[in-house]
N, C-alpha and C positions, 0 to 999 in steps of 0.2 A: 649967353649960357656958358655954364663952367663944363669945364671936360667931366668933373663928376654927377654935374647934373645930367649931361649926358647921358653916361654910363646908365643912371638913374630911368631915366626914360626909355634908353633901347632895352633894358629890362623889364618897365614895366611893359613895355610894347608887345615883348614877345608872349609875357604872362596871357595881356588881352587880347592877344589875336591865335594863341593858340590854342582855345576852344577848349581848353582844360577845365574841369572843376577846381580841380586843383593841380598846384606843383609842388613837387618836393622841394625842400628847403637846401638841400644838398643842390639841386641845380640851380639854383637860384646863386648860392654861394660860388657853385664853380663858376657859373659865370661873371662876379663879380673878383672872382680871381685873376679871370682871364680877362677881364681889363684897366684893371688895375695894373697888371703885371704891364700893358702898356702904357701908361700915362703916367704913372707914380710909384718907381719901384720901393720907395721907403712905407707909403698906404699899403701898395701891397703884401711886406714884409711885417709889418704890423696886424692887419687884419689875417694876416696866412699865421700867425704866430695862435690868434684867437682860434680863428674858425680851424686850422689844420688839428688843435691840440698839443701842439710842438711842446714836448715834453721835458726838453732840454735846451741849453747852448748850443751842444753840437747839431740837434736837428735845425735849430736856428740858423746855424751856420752853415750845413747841407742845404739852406733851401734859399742863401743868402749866393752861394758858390755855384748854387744851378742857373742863378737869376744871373750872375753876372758872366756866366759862361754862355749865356745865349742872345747878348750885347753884343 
């Protein structure tokens, strides 16, 4: 199994076993934030570029200087 099929799985895991009808799609994303941000910081920077709305370069690069300040 790949580290993202992982990711994949302990997400769906949480959805099933949390007895929700539903989950919001924002938690779904943040948590595909949060690990991504470990395993692939370039995935992560790509999918955070979609999912954040990052409007510009420079938010790009604000969330490119936060990832590598916490390396």
């Amino acid at each position: 199994m790949t580290e993202l099929e992982g990711i994949v799985e302990q997400i769906e895991e949480y959805v099933y076993s949390s007895g929700q009808a539903e989950i919001p799609s924002k938690v779904i994303g943040n948590m595909v934030l949060d690990r991504l941000q470990e395993i692939d910081p370039v995935a992560y920077i790509r999918f955070a570029t979609v999912y954040l709305e990052l409007p510009d370069l420079d938010a790009v690069q604000a969330v490119i200087e936060n990832l590598v300040g916490r390396s």
